[in-house]
N, C-alpha and C positions, 0 to 999 in steps of 0.2 A: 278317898283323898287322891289328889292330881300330882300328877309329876311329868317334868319333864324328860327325853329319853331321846338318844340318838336314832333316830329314823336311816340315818344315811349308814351306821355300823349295823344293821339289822339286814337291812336291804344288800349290803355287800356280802353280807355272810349268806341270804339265799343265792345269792349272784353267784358265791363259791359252788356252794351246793351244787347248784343247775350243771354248772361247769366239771365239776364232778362225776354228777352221775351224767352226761355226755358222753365224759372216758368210760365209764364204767359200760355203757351199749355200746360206743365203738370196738372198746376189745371183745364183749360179744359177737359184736355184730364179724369181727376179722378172724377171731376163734373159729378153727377149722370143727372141732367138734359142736360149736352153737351157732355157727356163721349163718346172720339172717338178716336181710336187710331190713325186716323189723326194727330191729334194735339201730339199727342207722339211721332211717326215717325217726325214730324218736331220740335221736341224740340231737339230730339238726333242730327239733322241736326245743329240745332242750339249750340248746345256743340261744336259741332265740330268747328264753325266756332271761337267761345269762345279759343278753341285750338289755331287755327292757328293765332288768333288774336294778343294773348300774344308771340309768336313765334316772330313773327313782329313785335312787340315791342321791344321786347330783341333787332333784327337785326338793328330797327330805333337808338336804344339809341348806338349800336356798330359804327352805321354810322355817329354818332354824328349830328343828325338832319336831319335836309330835309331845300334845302334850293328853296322857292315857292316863287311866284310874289305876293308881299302885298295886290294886291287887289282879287286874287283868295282867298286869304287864309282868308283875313276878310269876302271874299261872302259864304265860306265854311263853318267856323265858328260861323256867324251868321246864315246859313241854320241848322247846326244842334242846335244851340240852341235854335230855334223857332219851333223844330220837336219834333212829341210826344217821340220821341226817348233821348229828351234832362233829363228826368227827367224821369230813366228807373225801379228806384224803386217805381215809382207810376204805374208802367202797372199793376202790381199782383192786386193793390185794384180798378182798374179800372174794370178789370177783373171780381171781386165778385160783383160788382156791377150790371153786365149784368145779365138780366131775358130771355132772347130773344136769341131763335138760329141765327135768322139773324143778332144781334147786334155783335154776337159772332165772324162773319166773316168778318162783316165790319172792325169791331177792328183789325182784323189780313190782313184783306187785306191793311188797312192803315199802320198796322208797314213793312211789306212786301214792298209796296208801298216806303214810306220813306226808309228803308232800300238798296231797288233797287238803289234808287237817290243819297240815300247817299256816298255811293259805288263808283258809278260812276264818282263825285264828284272829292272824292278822287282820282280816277285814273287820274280823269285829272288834278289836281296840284304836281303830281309827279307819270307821267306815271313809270319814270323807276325804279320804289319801286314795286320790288312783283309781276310783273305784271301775271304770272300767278296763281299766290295764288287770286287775288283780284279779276279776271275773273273767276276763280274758281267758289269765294265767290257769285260773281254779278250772274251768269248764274242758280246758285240751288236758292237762294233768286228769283230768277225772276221764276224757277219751282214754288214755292212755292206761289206765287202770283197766279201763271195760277191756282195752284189746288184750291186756295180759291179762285179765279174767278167763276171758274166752280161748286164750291159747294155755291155757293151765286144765279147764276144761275139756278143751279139746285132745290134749294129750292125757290124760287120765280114759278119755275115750278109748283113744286109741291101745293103751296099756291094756285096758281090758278085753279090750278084740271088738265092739261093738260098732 
């Protein structure tokens, strides 16, 4: 069964997100104990994505909705409401709470991580919204995953002495 569904209050709420987790690598990135311009480079990334997100939302509210099959849109909706990503003004104090470089990347490979999924999500209850903005979006969020991979990796390297 079909239903119709606010496109434009979806789209704002990743918009939050993006802008979120932005703060969340700038105070990394200004954090004397994590200070990396890593996390700066991927906060601007994440602006951007904050940009085109509100873009899309303007387009969804011009479209007058999005109309999705009821039971994608409840498995969607409940997937991000049970994602760290659901309650995006807690990542900053999650954040200060980290003492640990390695805590520092698991954090962001999880939002990264959710982020990828979420994305995805999305594309597939209204592939033809956006489709190459949202591929866009998915393809640097999944960069962004691979570098925190790799720098999670590579600190477990270097823990070990190798």
């Amino acid at each position: 069964m079909s239903q119709r569904v606010d496109g434009k209050a979806i789209l704002e709420l990743l918009a939050k997100n993006e802008q979120e987790v932005a703060k969340v690598y700038r105070y990394l990135a200004e954090d004397a104990k994590f200070g990396d311009m890593f996390f700066e480079i991927m906060a601007k990334d994440e602006d951007r994505h904050h940009d085109v997100y509100l873009n899309l939302a303007k387009q969804a509210e011009a479209d007058g909705g999005w109309v999705v099959e009821k039971d994608d849109y409840d498995y969607f909706r409940l997937r991000l409401e049970r994602s760290l990503l659901a309650k995006p003004e807690e990542l900053v104090e999650k954040a200060k709470k980290i003492r640990d470089k390695m805590d520092v990347f698991e954090l962001a490979e999880r939002i990264e991580r959710e982020t990828v999924e979420i994305v995805r999500e999305l594309q597939d209850i209204v592939p033809r919204f956006a489709p190459k903005e949202l591929k866009l979006i998915e393809q640097q969020e999944k960069a962004h995953l691979k570098k925190v991979t790799e720098r999670i990796r590579d600190n477990m390297l270097n823990v070990r002495g190798m």
